[in-house]
N, C-alpha and C positions, 0 to 999 in steps of 0.2 A: 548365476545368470550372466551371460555376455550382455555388457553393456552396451557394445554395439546394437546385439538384436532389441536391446529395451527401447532403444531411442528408434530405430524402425518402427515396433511396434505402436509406442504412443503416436509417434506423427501420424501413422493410418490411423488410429482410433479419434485422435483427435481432428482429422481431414476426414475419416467415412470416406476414404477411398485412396484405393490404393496406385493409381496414375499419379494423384495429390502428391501424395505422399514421394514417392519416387521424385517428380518433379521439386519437389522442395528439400528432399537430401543429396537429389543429385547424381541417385543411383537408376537402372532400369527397370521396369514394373517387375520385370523376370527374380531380379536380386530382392525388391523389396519383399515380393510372395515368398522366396526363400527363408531369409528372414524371419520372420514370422512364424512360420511351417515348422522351421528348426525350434523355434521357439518354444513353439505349444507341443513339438514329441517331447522337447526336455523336459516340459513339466507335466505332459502327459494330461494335457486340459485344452479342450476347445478354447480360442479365447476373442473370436469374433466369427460372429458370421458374414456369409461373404456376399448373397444378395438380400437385403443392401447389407454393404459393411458394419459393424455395429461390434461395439466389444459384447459380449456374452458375462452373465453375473458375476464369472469368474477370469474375465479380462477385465470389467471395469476395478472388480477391488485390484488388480492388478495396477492397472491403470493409477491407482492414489498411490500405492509403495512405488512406483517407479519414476511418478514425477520426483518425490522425492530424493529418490537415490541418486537421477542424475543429475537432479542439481547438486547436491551434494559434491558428485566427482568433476560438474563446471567451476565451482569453488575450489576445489583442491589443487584443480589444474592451476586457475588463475593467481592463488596464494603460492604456487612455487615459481609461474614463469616470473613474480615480481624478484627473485633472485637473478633472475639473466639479463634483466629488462634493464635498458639505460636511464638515469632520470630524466622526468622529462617538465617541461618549461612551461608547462600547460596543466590544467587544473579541469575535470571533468564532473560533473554534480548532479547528482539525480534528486527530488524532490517533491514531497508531496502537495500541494497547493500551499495548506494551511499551514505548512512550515517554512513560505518564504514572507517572513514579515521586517520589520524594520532591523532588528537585530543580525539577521543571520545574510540578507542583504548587505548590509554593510560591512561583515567580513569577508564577501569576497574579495579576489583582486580585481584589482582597476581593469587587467588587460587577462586574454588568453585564459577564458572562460569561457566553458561551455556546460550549458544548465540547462535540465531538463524537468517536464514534470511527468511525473507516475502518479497513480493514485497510493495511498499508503501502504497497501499491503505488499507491492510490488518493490519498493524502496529498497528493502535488507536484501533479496535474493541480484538485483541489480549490482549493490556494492559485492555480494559475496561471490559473482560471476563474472567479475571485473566490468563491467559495462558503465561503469563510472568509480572514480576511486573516491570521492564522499558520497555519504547521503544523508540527508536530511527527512526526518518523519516524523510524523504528530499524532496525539492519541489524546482522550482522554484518563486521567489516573486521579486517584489520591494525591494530595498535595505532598511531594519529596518522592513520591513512588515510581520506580522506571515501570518506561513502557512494557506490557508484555507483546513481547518478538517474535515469530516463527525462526527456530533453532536450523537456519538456513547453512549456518559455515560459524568460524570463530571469528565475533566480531566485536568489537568494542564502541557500547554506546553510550555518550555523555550528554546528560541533561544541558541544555541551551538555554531554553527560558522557562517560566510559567508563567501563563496568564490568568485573571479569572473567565468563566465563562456566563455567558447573557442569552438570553431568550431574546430575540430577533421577532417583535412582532408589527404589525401595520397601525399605521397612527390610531385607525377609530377603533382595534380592538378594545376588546372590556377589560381585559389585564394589562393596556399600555399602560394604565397609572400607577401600578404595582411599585413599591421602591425593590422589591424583590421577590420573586417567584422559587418555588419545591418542584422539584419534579414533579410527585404524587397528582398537583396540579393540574398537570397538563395531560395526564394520559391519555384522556379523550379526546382531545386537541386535533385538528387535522395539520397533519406535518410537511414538508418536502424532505422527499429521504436523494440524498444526494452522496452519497458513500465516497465519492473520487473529490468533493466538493467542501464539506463540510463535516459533521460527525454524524455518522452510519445512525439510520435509526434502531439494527440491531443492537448498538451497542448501548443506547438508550434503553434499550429493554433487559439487559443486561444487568446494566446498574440499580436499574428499577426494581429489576427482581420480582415484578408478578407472574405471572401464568403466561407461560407459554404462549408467543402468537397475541397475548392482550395488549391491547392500549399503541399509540403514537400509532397510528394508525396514518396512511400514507397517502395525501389529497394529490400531490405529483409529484415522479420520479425525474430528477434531473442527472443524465448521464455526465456530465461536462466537467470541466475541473475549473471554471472559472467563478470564484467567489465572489464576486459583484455580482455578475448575474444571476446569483442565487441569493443573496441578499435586493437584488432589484424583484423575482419573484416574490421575496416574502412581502415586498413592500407592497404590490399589487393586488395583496390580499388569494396567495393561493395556497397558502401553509406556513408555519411557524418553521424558524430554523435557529441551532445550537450553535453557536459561532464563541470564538475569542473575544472577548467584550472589546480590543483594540480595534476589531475588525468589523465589529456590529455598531460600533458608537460613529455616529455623525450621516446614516444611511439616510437618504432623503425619501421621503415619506414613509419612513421605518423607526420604531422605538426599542434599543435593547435595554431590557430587564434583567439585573445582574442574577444568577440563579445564587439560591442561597442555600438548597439542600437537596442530594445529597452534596456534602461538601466535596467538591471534585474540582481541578482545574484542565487549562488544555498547556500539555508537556510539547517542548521540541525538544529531539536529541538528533546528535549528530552520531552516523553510523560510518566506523572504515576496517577494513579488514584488520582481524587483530594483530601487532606487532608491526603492520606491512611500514608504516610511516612514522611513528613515531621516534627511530632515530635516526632519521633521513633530515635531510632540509626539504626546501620544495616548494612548491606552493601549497600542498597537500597541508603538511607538518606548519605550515605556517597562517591558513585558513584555521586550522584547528588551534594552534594558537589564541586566535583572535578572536575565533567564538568564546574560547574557555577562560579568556582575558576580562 
């Protein structure tokens, strides 16, 4: 499959319309419907229909093989132009919220920094498509256990810190006096599921391992990536939140509860293209120095 026609096609599938689409590769509606057209003789499958736009059951699974593929060939691109590419004096960093804490702050450089945040899951396909040469991302694991990564490009990830993690509740809850809290405990709980913000409450159910769809049940969804104000909701009494006990201790009118089981902490590792930096100088080779110092 021409990866030209793949990346036509996602943009219209993903836009539902093909002007959109056009309009944002740059090509004319005439080229994009070509595109397409060519597309679906080669594999001999409808794969959207056209009022309205819409992939057809056999363009959407399409649709999931060929985001990936082309990220894939966005990373291969960008791990070969770093052989032509000058060094450069400047240091660009992509980052999940919960992975900029005291630590990983202060190995930046002083100057000719620029940082950004993504939500986690965005992090590793960012470094592997060059759109920043570190990244920085946080998960919950096992104590020592690396994150598990979507296998976006070749990249090397190294643990940066661990912290424990604390249940984030309001002062007059009935579990603020708790010296420590279970998961098993809270199932029923009403939670803030805040996924760009704090820890996913899928991943909560995850680890919990009950039934499908049960428990941590979602009192409000906060799209935003700023952790205070999701630590400021919990304090208001609108759901419990999993936070880094560095980042849950001292919220005013909020009590965190160190969790005590399952035994789990919150990991940062730092993500950079594998091989690209590390026998380079740079600011790059020298950020990662300092975090792993």
């Amino acid at each position: 499959m021409d990866p030209h026609l793949l990346r036509t096609y996602v943009t219209v599938a993903r836009l539902a319309s093909f002007s959109e689409a056009a309009r944002e590769l740059g090509y004319t509606q005439s080229a994009v419907s070509q595109h397409v057209a060519a597309l679906e003789a080669g594999l001999g499958l409808p794969l959207l229909t056209r009022r309205p736009v819409s992939p057809t059951p056999a363009g959407e699974r399409l649709v999931e093989h060929a985001r990936a593929l082309l990220l894939r060939i966005d990373a291969a691109r960008a791990d070969l132009d770093r052989f032509v590419a000058a060094p450069r004096a400047t240091l660009s960093v992509v980052a999940s919220p919960l992975a900029l804490h005291a630590r990983t702050l202060a190995a930046l450089p002083a100057t000719g920094v620029t940082l950004r945040g993504l939500p986690p899951e965005r992090v590793p396909a960012a470094v592997a498509t060059g759109e920043a040469e570190a990244g920085l991302v946080d998960g919950i694991t096992a104590p020592s256990d690396p994150l598990r990564l979507p296998d976006v490009a070749p990249l090397t990830a190294t643990g940066v810190s661990e912290d424990p993690l604390a249940v984030l509740l309001p002062h007059a809850h009935p579990l603020a006096g708790r010296s420590g809290l279970r998961l098993d405990d809270l199932a029923d709980a009403r939670w803030l599921d805040a996924p760009a913000a704090g820890v996913p409450l899928d991943r909560l159910r995850a680890v919990h391992g009950g039934p499908a769809g049960h428990g941590f049940r979602t009192a409000l969804r906060y799209e935003g990536t700023d952790t205070r104000t999701l630590a400021a909701l919990t304090a208001a009494g609108h759901g419990l939140a999993l936070l880094p006990l560095p980042v849950a201790t001292g919220v005013p009118g909020a009590t965190a509860v160190p969790l005590v089981a399952p035994r789990l902490v919150h990991r940062t590792e730092l993500l950079l293209l594998a091989g690209a930096h590390a026998e380079q100088g740079g600011p790059v080779a020298e950020f990662a120095r300092r975090l792993r110092s």
